[in-house]
N, C-alpha and C positions, 0 to 999 in steps of 0.2 A: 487381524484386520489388515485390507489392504489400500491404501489413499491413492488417489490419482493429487498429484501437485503439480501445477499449472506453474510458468515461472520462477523456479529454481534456481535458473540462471543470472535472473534478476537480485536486486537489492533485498526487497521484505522477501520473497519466496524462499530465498538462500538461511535465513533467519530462521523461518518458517520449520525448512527443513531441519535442519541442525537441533531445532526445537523437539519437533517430532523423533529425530533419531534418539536424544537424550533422556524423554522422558516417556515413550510409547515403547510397543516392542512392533510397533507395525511395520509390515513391508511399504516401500513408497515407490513408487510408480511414477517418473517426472521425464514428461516431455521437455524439449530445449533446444533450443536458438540462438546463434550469435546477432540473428540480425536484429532484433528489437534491444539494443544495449544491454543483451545479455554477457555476463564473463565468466568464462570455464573456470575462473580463478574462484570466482564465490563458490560453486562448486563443490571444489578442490578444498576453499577452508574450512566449509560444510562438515565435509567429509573429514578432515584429518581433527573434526573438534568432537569428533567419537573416534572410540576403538576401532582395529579395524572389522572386528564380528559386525558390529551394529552397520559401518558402512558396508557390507554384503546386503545387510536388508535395500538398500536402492538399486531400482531396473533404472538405468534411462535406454533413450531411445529419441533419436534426431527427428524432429517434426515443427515444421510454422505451424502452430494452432490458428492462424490465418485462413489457412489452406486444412478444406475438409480432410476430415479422418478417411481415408482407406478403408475396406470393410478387413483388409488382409492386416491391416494394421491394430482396429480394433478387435477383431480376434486374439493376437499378441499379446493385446492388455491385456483380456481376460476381463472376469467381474473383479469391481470394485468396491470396497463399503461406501466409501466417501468419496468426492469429487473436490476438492478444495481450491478456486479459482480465484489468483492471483495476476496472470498475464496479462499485461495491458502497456500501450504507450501511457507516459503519463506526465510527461514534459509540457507545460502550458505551455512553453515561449515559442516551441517548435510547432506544437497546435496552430497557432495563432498564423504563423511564419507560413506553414503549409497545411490548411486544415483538410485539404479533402484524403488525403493517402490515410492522414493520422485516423480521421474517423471512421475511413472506410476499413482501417484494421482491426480498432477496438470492435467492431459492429459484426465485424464475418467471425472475428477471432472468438466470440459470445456465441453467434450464432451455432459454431461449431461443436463448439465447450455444449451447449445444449443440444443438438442433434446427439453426440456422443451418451451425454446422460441418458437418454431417452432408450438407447441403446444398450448401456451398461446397466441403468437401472438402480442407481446408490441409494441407499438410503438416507444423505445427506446432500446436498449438491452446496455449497458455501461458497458466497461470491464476496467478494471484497470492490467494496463503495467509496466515497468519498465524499467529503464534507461540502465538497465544494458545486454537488448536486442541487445542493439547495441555495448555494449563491448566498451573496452575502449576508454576514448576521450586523445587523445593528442596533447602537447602544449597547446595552448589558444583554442582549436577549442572544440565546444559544439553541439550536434549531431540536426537537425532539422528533423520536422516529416518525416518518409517514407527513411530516410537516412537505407544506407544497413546493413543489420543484421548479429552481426558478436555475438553468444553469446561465453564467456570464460567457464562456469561451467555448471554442470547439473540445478543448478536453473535458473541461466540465458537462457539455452537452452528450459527447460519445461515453459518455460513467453512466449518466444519466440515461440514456438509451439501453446501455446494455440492464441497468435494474430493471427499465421497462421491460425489455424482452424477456429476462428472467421470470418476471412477474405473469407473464403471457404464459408462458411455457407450466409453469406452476397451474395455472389454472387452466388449460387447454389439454396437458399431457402428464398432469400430473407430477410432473419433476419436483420432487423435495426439497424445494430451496429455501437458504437462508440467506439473508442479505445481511452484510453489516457494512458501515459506512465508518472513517475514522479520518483523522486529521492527519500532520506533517508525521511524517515515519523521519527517525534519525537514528543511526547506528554508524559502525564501522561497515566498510564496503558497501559505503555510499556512492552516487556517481559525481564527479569533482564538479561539474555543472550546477550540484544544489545547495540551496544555501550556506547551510552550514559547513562542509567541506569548501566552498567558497571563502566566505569569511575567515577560515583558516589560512588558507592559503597566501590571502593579502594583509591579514596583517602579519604576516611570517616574512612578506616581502614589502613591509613598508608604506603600502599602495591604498587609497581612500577606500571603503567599503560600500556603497549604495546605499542604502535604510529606504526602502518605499515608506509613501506615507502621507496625510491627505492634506490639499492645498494650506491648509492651516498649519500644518508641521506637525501633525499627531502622527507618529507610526505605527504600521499596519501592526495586525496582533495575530497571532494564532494558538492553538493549543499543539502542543508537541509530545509527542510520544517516543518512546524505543521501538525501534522493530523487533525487538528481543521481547517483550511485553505484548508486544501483536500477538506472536508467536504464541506466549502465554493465555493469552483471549480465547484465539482462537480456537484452544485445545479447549479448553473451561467449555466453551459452544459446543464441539465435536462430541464432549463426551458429557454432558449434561441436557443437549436440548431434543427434544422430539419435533420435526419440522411441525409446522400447522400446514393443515392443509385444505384446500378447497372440497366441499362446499361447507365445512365445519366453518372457515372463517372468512371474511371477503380478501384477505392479504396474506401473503405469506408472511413469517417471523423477521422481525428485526431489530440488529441491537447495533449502537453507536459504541464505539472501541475510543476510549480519549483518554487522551492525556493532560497535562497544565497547560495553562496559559501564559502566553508571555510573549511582549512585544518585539518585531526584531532585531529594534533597535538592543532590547534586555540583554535579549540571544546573542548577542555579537559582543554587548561590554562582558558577560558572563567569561565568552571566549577569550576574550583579550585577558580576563585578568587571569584563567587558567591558562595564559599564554605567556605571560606576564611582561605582555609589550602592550606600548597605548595603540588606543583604537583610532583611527580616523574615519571619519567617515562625514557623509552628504546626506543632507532628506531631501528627497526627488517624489513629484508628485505623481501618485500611482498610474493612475490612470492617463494622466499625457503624455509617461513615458513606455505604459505598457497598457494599452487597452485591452479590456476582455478581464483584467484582473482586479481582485476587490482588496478593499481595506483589510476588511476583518472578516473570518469565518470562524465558527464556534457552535458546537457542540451538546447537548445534553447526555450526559452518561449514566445517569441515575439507573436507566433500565438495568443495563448490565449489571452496576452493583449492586444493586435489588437483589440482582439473581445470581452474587454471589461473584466476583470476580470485581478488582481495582488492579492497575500498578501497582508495583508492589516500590519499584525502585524512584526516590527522588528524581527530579526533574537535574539539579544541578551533578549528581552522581555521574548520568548518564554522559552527562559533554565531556566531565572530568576524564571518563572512559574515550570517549573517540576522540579528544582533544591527543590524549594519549596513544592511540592507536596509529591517526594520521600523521603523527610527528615522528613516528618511529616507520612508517611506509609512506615517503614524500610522494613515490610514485602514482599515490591515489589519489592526491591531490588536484593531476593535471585535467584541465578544465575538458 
């Protein structure tokens, strides 16, 4: 089997990878950028977390998936079984900050990824979604697939657009796609900008922590996952589903990828106490201090388990894990 992997260089795709080398015998095929907050470092740990037989199994090859394919390029590829597409800005604050560059690359960068498919012809094309398509969930209620799309910010909008076009292309040209949509990804070689590698970082250095959270003082909630468990999803998907296809059904397949829930304020005393320093911190209300962003978003995952696939690992295992990671590489911490 051979994968085309989108984002490698990134946080979940690098996971992804490593994933795929450890438990597949496939060749992997990964385009890659520094300029989208990609690091040749994830990479590199990727790789040195197999043998070195199994990292032979990866081609890369320097391309902005921004910027259409080449036909001399797509030749290079060759055919591909799968197309598995992870590359995306995905920074809301930056979104918000400058939304037009951000959306106009999530949108050429899909558009591409799908003229490719069209081209290569996989029998899989798997796109990675996000929760925050559908904008926020409230009270108890967690959003199921196909539920209506309501995005809050430019990033959520440019997610939300690329599922659109996928969806287009599925039914227009026939592209095998599968969508899945999933919540906050947290692992090691994260970027020090996101939460949780945040929250590390200051109470390591004594410094108040932030908590969003809504005019009444309830803090914001999410469901959180490993990206080490994406990885795991992902493959479960790759090697169990047969896309659905037009005109057999009006949608293409789709399954939400989730993990537990937990407020951030939970996530941060969690931290602190695998820290075993006191937490400080502020609740600042979300929205006056970052518009575009919601309380709460949340998830229904039953489909997926139906169909045979949960986390496998605790929720609290997993921090104990990067708690321990980024304490021992301060350097990844830096914002």
């Amino acid at each position: 089997m051979r994968i085309l992997l989108t984002g490698a260089a990134g946080f979940v795709g690098s996971h992804v990878l490593a994933h795929l080398l450890e438990h597949t015998t496939a060749e992997v095929v990964v385009p890659w950028t520094l300029r989208h907050h990609g690091n040749s470092q994830r990479l590199a740990d990727a790789l040195d977390s197999v043998g070195a037989a199994d990292a032979e199994r990866v081609v890369t090859f320097m391309h902005d998936l921004a910027c259409p394919v080449p036909e001399t390029l797509a030749a290079d590829i060759g055919p591909v079984d799968a197309i598995l597409n992870i590359a995306s800005e995905s920074h809301v604050d930056r979104s918000i900050t400058d939304p037009a560059p951000f959306v106009r690359n999530n949108v050429e960068l899909m558009l591409n990824i799908l003229d490719l498919a069209r081209q290569v012809k996989p029998r899989m094309l798997l796109h990675m979604g996000t929760d925050e398509e559908y904008g926020p969930a409230y009270g108890g209620y967690a959003h199921r697939e196909w539920d209506t799309v309501l995005p809050s910010n430019p990033y959520s909008a440019s997610k939300a657009a690329q599922s659109a076009l996928a969806t287009a292309w599925w039914r227009t040209y026939g592209v095998p796609v599968v969508l899945t949509r999933t919540m906050n990804l947290i692992a090691p070689r994260q970027s020090g900008e996101k939460f949780v590698p945040t929250v590390i970082r200051k109470i390591l250095a004594g410094e108040t922590v932030t908590i969003h959270a809504s005019p009444e003082g309830v803090p914001g909630s999410r469901h959180w996952i490993d990206a080490r468990e994406f990885g795991a999803a992902w493959l479960h998907l790759l090697t169990t589903v047969t896309p659905a296809m037009y005109p057999d059904t009006d949608r293409p397949s789709m399954f939400h990828v989730v993990g537990e829930e937990r407020s951030n304020l939970e996530i941060a005393q969690t931290i602190a106490g695998l820290l075993g320093r006191p937490l400080k911190y502020e609740l600042e209300s979300f929205h006056s201090s970052r518009p575009g962003h919601d309380l709460r978003y949340a998830l229904d995952g039953e489909k997926l388990t139906d169909h045979g696939w949960k986390p496998a690992r605790p929720l609290e295992e997993t921090l104990a894990d990067i708690v321990d990671w980024y304490t021992a590489r301060p350097a990844w911490l830096a914002a």
